[in-house]
DRENKOL-782972 format. One record per residue (C-alpha): residue number from 0; residue in one letter; x, y, z. Coordinates in Angstrom, 2 decimals. Layout:
(r NUM a (X Y Z))
...
//
This chain:
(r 0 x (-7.01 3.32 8.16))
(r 1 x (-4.17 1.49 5.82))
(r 2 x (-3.84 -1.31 8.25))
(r 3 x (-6.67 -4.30 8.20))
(r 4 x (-8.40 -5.15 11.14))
(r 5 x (-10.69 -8.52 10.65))
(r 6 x (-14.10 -8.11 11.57))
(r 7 x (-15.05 -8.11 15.07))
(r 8 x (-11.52 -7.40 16.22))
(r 9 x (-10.56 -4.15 18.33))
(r 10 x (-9.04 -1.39 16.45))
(r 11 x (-5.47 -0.46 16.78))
(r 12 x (-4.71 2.50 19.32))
(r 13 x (-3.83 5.48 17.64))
(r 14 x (0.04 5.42 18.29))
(r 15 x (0.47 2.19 16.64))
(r 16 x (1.41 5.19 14.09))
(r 17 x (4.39 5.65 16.01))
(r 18 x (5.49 1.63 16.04))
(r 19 x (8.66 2.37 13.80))
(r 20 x (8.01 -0.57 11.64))
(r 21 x (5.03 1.55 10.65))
(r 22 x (6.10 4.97 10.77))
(r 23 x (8.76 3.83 8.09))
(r 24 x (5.64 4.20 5.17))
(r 25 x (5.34 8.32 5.94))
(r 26 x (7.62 9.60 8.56))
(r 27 x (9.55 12.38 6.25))
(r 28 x (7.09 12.12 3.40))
(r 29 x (8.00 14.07 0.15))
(r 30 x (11.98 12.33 0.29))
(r 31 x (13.14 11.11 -3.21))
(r 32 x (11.30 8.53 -4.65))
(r 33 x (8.26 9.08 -2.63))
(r 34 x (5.19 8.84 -4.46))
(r 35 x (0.80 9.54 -3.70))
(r 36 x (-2.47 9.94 -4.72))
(r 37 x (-5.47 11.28 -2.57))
(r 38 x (-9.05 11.23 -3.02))
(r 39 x (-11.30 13.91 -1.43))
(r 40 x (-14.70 14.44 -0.62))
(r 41 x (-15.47 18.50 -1.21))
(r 42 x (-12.38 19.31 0.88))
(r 43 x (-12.20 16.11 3.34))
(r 44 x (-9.53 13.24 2.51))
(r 45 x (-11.17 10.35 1.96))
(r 46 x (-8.50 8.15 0.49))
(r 47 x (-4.76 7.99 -0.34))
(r 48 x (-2.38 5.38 -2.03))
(r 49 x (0.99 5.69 -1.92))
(r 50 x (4.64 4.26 -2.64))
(r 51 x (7.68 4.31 -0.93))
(r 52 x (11.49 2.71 -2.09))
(r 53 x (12.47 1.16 1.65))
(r 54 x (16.22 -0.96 2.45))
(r 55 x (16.92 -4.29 3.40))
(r 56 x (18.34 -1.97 6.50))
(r 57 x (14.68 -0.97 7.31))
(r 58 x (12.58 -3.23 5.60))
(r 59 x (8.80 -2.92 5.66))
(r 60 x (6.38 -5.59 5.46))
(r 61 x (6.10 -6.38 2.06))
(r 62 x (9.73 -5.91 1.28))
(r 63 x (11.31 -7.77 -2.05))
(r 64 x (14.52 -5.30 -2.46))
(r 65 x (15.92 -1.49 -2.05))
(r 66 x (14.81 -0.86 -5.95))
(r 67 x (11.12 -2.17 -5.27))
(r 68 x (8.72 0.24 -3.50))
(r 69 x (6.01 -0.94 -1.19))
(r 70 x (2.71 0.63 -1.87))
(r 71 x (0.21 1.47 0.71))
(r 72 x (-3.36 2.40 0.63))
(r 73 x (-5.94 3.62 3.22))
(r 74 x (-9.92 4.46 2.55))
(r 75 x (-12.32 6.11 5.32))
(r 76 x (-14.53 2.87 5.98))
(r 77 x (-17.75 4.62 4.81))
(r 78 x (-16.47 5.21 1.33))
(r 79 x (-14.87 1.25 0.93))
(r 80 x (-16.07 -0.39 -1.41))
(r 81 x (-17.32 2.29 -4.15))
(r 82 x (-14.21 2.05 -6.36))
(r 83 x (-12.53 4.66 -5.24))
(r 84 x (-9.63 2.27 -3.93))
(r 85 x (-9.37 1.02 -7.63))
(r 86 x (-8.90 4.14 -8.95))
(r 87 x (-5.85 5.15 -6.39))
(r 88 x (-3.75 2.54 -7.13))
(r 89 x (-4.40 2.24 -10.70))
(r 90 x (-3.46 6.13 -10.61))
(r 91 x (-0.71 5.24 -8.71))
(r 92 x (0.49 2.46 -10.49))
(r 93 x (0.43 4.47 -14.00))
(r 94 x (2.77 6.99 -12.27))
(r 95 x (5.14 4.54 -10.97))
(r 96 x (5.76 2.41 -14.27))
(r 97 x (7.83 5.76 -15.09))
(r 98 x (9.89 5.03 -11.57))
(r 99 x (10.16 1.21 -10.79))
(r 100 x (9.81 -2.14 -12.71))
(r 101 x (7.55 -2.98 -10.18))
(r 102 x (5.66 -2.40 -7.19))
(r 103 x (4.94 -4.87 -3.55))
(r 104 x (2.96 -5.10 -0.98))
(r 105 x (1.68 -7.27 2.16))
(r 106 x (-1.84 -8.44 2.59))
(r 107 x (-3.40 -10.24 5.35))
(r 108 x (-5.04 -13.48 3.72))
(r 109 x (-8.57 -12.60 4.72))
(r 110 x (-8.24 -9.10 4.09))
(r 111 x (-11.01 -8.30 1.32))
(r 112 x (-8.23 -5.99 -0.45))
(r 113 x (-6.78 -8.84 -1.70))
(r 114 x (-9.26 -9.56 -4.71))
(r 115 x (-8.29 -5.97 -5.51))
(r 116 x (-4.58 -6.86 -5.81))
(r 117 x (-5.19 -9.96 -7.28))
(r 118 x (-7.39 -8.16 -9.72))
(r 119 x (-4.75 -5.21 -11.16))
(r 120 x (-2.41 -8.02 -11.94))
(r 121 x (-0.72 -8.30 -8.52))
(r 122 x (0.95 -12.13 -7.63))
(r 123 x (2.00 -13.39 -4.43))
(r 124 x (5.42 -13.94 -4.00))
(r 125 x (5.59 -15.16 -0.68))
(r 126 x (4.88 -14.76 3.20))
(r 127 x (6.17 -12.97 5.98))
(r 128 x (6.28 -13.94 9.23))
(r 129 x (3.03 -12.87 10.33))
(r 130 x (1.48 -15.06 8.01))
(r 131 x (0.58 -11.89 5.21))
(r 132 x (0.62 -12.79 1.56))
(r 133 x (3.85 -10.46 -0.04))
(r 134 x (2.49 -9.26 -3.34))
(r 135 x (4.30 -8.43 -6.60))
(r 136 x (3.45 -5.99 -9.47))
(r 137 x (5.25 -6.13 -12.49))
(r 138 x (4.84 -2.31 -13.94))
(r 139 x (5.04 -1.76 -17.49))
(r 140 x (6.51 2.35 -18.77))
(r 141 x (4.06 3.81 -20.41))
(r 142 x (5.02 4.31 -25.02))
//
């Protein structure tokens, strides 16, 4: 559910999961540094956001450097678009301003997430090879 498939486009099989340059966002969850938030619907998942601190050895998509985690973020498709994605990261943000000057990510241009990014301060950066906007977060500790 975390990766963005335009409209009208086939889904991806359900070992992409195991593509390594994937698998690099949860394989081993709960390892220093890690960092989630879930949403649930009575006791279904329905959403998650998360962080993760990757290297320049294994970088993921949105990579900017080893002290910068990438954040991730995946909603069931019939509960998009009721806020629930806002609150996630702005959950998740709040708890990583205590952990990391700031946060990145990768987009895909048409991907309707990115007004969401855009709108909780996030700027692009740059591109990757793929054509994906790399976003930027600077995160402020809470006083």
């Amino acid at each position: 559910q975390s990766l963005y498939i335009p409209p009208g486009a086939p889904p991806f099989p359900r070992q992409v999961v195991a593509d390594a340059k994937i698998a690099r966002y949860v394989q081993g969850w709960g390892r220093p540094g890690d960092c989630g938030v879930m949403a649930m619907d009575q006791e279904q998942p329905i959403g998650a956001a998360w962080s993760r601190r990757l290297t320049g050895a294994e970088p993921g998509f949105g990579y900017l450097d080893d002290q910068t985690p990438e954040l991730g973020i995946a909603i069931m498709p019939l509960y998009r678009g009721k806020g629930i994605g806002t609150f996630l990261l702005e959950q998740l943000l709040t708890t990583l301003a205590d952990q990391a000057a700031a946060v990145s990510l990768s987009v895909s241009r048409d991907n309707p997430a990115l007004q969401l990014y855009t709108r909780l301060g996030f700027v692009v950066v740059g591109e990757d090879t793929g054509g994906s906007f790399i976003m930027k977060k600077t995160l402020t500790p809470p006083v």
